[in-house]
matplotlib code that plots the C-alpha trace (Angstrom):
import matplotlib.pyplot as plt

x = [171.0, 170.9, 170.1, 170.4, 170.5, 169.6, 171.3, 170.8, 172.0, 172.7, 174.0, 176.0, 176.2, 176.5, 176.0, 172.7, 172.3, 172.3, 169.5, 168.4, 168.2, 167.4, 166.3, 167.2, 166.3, 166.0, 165.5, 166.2, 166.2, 165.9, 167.4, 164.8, 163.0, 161.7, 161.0, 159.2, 160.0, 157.9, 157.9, 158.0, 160.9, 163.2, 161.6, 165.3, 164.5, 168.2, 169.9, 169.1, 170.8, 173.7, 174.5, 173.7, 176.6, 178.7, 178.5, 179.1, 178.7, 176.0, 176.1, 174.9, 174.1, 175.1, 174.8, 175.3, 175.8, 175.3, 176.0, 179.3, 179.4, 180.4, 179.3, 182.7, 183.7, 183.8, 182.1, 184.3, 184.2, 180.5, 180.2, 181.2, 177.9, 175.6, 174.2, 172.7, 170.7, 170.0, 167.2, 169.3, 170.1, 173.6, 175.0, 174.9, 177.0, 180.5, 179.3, 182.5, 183.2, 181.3, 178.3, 180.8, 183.4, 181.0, 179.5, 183.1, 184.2, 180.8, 181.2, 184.6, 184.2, 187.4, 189.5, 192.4, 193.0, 189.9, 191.1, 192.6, 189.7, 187.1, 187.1, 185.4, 183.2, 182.6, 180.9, 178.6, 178.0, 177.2, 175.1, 173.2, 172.3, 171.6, 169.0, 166.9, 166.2, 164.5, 165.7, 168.3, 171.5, 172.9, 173.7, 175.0, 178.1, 180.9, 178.4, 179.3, 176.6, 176.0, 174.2, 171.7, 168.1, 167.5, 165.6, 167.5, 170.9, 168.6, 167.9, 171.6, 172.7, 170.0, 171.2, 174.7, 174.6, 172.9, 175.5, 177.7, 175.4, 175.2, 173.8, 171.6, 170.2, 168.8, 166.8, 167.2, 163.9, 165.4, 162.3, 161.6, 163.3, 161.9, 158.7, 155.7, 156.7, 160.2, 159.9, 157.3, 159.5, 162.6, 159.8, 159.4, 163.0, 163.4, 160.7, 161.8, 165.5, 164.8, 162.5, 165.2, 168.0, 166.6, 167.9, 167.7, 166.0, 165.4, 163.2, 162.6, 159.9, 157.0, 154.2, 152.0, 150.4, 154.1, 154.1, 151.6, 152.3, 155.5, 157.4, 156.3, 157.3, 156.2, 157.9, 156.7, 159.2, 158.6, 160.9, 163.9, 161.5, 160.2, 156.3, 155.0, 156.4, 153.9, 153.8, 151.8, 148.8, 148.1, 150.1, 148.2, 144.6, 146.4, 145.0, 146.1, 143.6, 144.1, 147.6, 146.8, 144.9, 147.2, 149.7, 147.5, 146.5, 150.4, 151.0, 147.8, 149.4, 152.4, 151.5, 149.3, 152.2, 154.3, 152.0, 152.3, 155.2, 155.9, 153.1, 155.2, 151.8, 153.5]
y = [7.4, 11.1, 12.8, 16.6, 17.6, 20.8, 22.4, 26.3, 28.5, 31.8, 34.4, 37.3, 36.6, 39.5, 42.3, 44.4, 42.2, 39.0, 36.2, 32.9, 30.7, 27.4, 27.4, 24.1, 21.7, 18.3, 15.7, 11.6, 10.7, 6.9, 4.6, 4.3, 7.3, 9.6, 13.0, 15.7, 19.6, 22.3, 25.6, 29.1, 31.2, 31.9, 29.1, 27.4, 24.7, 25.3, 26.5, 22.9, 21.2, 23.1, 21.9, 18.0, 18.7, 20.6, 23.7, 25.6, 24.4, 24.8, 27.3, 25.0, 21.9, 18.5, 16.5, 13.0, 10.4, 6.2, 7.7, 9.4, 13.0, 15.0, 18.2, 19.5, 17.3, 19.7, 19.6, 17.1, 14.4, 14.4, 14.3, 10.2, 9.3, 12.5, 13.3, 16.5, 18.3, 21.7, 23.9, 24.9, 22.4, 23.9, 23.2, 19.5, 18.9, 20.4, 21.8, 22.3, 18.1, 15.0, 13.9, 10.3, 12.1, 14.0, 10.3, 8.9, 11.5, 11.3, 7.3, 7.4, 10.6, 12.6, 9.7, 10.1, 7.8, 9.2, 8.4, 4.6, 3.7, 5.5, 2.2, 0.5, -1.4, 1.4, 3.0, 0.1, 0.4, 4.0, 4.0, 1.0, 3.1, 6.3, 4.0, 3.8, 8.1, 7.1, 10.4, 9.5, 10.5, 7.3, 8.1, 11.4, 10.4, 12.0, 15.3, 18.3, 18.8, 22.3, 21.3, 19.5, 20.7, 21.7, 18.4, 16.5, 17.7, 17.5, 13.9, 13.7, 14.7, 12.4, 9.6, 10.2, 11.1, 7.3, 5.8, 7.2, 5.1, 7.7, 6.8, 9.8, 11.8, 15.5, 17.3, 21.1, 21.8, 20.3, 20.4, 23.7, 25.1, 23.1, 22.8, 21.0, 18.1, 18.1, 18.1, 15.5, 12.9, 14.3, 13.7, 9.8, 9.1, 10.0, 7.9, 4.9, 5.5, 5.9, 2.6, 0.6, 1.4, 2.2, 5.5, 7.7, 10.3, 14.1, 16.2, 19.9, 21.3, 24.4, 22.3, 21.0, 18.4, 17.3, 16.9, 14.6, 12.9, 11.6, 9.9, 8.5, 11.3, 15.2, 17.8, 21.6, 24.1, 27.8, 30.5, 28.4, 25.4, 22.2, 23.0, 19.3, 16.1, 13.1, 9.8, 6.8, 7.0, 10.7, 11.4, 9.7, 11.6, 14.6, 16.9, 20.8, 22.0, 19.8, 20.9, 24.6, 24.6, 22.8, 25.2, 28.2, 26.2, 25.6, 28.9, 30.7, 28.5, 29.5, 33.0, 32.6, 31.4, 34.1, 37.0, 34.9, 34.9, 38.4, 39.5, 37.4, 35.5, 32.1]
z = [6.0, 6.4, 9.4, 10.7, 14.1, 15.5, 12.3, 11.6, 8.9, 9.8, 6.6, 7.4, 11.3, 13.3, 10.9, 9.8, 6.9, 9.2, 7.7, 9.7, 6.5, 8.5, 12.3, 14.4, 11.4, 12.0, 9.9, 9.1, 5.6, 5.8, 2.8, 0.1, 0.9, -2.1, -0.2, -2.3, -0.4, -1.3, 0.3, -1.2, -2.2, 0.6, 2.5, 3.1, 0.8, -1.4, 2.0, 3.5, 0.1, 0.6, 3.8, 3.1, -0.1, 2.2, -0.1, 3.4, 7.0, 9.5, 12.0, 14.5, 14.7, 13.0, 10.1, 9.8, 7.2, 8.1, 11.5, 10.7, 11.7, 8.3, 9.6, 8.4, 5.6, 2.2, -0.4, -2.5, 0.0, -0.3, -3.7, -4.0, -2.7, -3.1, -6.6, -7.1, -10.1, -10.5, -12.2, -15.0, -17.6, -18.2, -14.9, -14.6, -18.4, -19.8, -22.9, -24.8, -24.5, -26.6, -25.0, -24.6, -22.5, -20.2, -19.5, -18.8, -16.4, -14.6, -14.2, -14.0, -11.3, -12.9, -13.4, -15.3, -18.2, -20.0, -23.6, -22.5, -20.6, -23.4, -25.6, -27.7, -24.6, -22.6, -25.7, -26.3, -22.8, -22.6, -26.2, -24.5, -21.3, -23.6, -25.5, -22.1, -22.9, -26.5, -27.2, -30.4, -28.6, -28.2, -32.7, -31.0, -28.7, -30.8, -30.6, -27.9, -25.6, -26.1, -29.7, -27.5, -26.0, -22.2, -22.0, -23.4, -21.6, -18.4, -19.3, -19.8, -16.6, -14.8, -16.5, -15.7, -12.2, -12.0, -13.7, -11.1, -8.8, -5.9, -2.5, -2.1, -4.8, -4.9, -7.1, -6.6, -9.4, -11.8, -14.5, -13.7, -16.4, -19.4, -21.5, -20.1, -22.5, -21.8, -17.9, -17.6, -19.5, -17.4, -14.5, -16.1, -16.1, -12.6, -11.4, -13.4, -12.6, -8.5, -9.0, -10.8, -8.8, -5.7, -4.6, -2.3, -3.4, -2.0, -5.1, -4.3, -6.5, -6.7, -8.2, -5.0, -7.5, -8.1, -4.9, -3.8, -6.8, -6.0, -3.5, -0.2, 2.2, 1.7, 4.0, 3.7, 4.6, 5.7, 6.9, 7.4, 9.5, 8.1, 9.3, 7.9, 7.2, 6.2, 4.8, 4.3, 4.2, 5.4, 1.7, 0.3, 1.7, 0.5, -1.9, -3.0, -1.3, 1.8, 1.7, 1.4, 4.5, 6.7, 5.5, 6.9, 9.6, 10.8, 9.9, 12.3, 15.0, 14.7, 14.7, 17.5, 19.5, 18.7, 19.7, 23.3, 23.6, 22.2, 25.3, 27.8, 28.7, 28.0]

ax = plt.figure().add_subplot(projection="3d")
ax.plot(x, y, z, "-o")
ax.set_aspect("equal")
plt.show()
């Protein structure tokens, strides 16, 4: 469905503040997959969203979409078929419109005739789909958004960006930000949403547990590489402490072949 080739970020080319984000990434996200990323700060984890929503353009390389080259497509183009949710709860709603209204433009994508088309059917519709939260807000639809919680505007934006019925979906942390209580029933939703409708699905996230947990694919990322990518079976084997030392393992190898190659041995 997905696929990079070769593709590398590089920040600030050419200057002393230059930064490889992403080295010659490649990657095939099939349709159906659930991917989990985990990687540390800095690891190119955001950097790699970016370039799949065409926030900026690779440096190198290619990215491809149902085998149509979109490496230089912007952003808005992508954003018909890509969903994405960020860590902060604030980001994915308007917060000075009705709970309603943020729903229609999200499954309407912008369309224009927002008060015609707002009727007395699409609001059953909308208050049906809200009831699937069990958080109350489908009594709440004339409300603005800012009166509600960072959960519950989280599980807001989830369930709108599925209404929008995207063909890809990525979550940039997007439970980070909330109680333990409130992110694991955000965490729920997604699950259950990604079952039901069969998405997509590409979840960034800190928590190894979280990790191994979900999905049937787990990539780790470091210094702007993906160092591991398993499924199956081997996923399944996987523990935090398993996944700790293939980290260091990867990472002494890696090191290893640097000081070669730095010695001019290779």
């Amino acid at each position: 469905m997905i696929r990079l080739q070769n593709v590398t970020k590089v920040f600030n080319e050419g200057t002393p503040n230059e930064t490889i984000a992403l080295r010659n990434i490649s990657l095939h996200v099939r349709d159906g997959d659930y991917i989990t990323i985990i990687g540390s700060n800095g690891a190119g984890k955001t950097t790699l969203f970016n370039l799949i929503t065409g926030t900026f353009p690779p440096t190198e390389g290619k990215i491809f979409v149902r085998d149509q080259n979109v490496t230089r497509h912007p952003e808005y183009r992508r954003a018909k078929y890509i969903g994405r949710i960020f860590q902060d709860p604030l980001l994915g709603t308007a917060s000075n419109m009705s709970l309603e209204h943020n729903m229609m433009i999200c499954y309407k994508k912008g369309f224009k005739g927002l008060k015609i088309s707002l009727n007395h059917k699409m609001r059953g519709y909308f208050k049906q789909q809200l009831v699937q939260l069990e958080m109350g807000l489908e009594e709440r639809m004339k409300e603005n958004v800012m009166l509600l919680s960072g959960g519950q505007r989280q599980a807001l934006t989830l369930l709108m960006m599925v209404l929008s019925r995207p063909e890809l979906i990525l979550l940039d942390e997007h439970t980070a930000a909330l109680d333990p209580k409130n992110a694991q029933i955000v965490l729920d939703l997604t699950t259950r949403f990604i079952g039901e409708y069969k998405l997509t699905t590409i979840m960034i996230t800190h928590n190894m547990s979280q990790a191994i947990a979900y999905g049937n694919r787990l990539l780790m990322m470091d210094s702007g590489e993906i160092i591991l990518d398993v499924e199956g079976k081997e996923k399944e084997r996987l523990t935090v402490e398993k996944l700790i030392k293939k980290f260091h393992e990867i990472r002494h190898k890696t090191f290893e072949t640097d000081e070669v190659l730095l010695s001019g041995d290779a």
